[in-house]
ZANULUM-786085 format. One line per field, with one value per residue: x negated, y, z negated of N, C-alpha, C, O in turn; residue number from 1; residue in one letter. Coordinates in steps of 0.001 Angstrom, whole numbers, plus 500000, padded with zeros to 6 digits. Layout:
<nodes>
nc1 = [X/...]
nc2 = [Y/...]
nc3 = [Z/...]
cac1 = [X/...]
cac2 = [Y/...]
cac3 = [Z/...]
cc1 = [X/...]
cc2 = [Y/...]
cc3 = [Z/...]
oc1 = [X/...]
oc2 = [Y/...]
oc3 = [Z/...]
num = [NUM/...]
residu = [A/...]
</nodes>
This chain:
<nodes>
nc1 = [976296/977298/978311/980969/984198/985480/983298/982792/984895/985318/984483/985201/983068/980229/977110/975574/973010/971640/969302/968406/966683/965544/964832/963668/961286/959708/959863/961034/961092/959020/958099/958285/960123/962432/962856/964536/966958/967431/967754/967557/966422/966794/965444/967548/968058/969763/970743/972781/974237/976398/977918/979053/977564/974258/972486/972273/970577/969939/968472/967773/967943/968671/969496/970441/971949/973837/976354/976183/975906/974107/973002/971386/971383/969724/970782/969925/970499/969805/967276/967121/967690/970798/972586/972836/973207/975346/975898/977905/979017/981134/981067/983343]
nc2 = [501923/503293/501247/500019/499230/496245/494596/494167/492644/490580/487832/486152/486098/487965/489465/491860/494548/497679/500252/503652/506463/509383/512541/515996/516508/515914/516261/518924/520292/521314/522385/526404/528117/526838/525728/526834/526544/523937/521350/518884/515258/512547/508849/506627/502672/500221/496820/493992/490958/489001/485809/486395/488577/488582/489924/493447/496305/499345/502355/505649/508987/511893/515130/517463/519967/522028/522733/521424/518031/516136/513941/511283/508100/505314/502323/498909/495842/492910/493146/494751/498074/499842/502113/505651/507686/510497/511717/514307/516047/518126/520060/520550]
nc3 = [928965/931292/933193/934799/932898/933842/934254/931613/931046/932759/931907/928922/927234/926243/925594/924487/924132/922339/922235/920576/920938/918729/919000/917850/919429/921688/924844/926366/924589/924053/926027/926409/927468/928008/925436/923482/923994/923682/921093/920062/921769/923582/924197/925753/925612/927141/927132/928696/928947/930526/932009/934217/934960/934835/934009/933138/933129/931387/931518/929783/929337/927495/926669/923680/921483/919323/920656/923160/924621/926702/929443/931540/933312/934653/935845/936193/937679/937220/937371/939944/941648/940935/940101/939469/937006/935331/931853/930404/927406/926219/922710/920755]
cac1 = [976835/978393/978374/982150/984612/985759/982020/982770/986519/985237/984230/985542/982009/979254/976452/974967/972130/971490/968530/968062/965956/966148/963818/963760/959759/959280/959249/961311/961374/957234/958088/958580/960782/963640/963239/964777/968298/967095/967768/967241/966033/967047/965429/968587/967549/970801/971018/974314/974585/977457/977957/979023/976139/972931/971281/971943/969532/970031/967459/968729/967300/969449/969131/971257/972069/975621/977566/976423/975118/974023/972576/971613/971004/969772/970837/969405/971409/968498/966122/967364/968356/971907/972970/971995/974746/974717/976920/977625/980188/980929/981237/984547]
cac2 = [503258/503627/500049/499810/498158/495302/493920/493563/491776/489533/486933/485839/486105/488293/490013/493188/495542/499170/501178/504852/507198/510381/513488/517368/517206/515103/516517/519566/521064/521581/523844/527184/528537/525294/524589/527442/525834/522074/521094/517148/514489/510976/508140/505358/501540/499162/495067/493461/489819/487990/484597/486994/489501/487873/490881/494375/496995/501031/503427/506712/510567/512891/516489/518162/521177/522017/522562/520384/517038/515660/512550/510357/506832/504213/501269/498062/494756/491553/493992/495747/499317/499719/503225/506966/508367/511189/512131/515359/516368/519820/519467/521642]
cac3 = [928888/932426/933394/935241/932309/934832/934269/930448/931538/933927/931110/927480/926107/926518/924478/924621/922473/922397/921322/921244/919535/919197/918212/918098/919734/922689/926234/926685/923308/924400/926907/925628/928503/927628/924394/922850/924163/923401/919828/920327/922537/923236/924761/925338/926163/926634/927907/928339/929778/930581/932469/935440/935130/934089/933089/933398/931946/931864/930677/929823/928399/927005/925732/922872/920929/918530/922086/924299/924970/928583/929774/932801/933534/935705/935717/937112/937655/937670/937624/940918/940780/940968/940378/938571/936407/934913/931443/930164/926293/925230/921553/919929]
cc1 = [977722/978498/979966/982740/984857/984624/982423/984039/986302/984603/984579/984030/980841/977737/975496/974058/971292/970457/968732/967496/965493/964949/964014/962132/959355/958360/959480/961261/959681/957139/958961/959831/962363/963678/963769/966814/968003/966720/966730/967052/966188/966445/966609/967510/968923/970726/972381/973914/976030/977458/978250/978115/975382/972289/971365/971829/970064/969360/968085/967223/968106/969255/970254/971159/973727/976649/977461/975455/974780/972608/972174/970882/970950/969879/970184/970207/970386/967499/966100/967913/969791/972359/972143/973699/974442/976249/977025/979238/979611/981246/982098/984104]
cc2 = [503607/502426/499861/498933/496478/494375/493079/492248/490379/488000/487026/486137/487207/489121/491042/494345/497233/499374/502960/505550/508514/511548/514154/517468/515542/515751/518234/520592/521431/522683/524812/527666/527886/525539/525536/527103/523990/521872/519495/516437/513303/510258/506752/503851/500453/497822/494503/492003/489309/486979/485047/487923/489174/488719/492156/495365/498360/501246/504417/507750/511293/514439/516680/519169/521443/521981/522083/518937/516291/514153/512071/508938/506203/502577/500161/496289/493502/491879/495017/496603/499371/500815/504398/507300/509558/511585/513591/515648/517401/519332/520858/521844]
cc3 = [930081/933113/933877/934010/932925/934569/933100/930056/932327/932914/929876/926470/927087/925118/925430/923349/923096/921821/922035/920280/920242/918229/918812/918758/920836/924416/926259/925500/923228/925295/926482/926500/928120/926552/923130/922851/923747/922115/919706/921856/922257/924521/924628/926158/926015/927539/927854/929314/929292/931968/933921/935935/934402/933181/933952/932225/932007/930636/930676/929390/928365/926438/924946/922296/920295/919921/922971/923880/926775/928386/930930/932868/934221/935388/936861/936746/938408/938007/938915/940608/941559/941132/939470/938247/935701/933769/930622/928569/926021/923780/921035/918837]
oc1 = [978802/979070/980456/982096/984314/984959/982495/984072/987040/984290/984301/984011/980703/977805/974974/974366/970607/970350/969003/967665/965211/964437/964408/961641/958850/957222/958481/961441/959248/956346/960125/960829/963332/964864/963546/967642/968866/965557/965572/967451/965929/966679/966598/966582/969137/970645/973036/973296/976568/976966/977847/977884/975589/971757/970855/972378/970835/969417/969049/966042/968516/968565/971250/970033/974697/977588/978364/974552/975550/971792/972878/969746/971993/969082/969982/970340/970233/966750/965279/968640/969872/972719/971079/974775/973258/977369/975935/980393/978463/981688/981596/984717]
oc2 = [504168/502777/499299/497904/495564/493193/491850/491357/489397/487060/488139/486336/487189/489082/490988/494735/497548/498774/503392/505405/508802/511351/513978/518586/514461/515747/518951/521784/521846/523624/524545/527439/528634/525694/525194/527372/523119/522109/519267/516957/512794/510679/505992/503965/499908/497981/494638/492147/489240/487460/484338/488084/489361/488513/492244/495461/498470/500813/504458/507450/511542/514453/516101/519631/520998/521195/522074/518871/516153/513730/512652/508833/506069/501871/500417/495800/493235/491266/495931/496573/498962/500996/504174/507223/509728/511739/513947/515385/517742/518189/521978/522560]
oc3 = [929892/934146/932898/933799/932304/934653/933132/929207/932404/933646/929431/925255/928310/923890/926544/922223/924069/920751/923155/919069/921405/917128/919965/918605/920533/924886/926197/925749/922152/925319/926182/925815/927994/926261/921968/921981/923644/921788/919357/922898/921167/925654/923660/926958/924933/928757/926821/930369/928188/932988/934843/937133/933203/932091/935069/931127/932961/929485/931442/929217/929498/925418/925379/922477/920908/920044/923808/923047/927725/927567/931756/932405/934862/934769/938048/935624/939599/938769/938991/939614/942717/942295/938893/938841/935413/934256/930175/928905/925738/923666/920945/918045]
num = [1/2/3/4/5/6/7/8/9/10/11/12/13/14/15/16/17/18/19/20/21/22/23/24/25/26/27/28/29/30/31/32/33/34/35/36/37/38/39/40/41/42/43/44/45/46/47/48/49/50/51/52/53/54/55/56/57/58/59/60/61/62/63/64/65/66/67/68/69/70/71/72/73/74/75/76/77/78/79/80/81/82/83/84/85/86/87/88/89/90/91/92]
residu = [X/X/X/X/X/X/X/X/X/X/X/X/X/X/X/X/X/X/X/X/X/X/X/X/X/X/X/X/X/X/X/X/X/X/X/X/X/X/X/X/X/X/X/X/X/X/X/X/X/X/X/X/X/X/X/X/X/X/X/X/X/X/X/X/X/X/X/X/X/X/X/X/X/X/X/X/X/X/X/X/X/X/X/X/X/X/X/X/X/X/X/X]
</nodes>
């Protein structure tokens, strides 16, 4: 998800797999205070290797609702942590 392109460039071959799953009743949509702005909830899970990066992982969580979506993720590169990102779309 925020993985620098340059990573995916730096080799002819690589492979990569996504999960994410997503529900209106997890964490925040429990607390009454929140969850009157919090439609949905996403846990993300993505892997990418290539011959120049062995193995990097990022976990994510997301909230949503019709006008927004937000996000953040850590990534870890050989199992070390690498960075925190954080993404955020208004939706027109």
């Amino acid at each position: 998800m925020v993985l620098p392109y340059h990573y995916y460039h730096a080799s002819s071959k690589y492979a990569q797999a996504h999960l994410m799953y997503e529900t209106s009743n997890l964490i925040l949509t429990r607390i009454p205070q929140i969850s009157s702005g919090v439609v949905r909830e996403r846990l993300y899970l993505s892997q990418l290797y290539t011959p120049f990066v062995k193995s990097y992982t990022e976990c994510g969580y997301g909230i949503g609702n019709r006008f927004l979506n937000a996000a953040f993720f850590v990534g870890y590169r050989q199992f070390k942590f690498e960075n925190i990102t954080a993404k955020v779309a208004f939706i027109l």
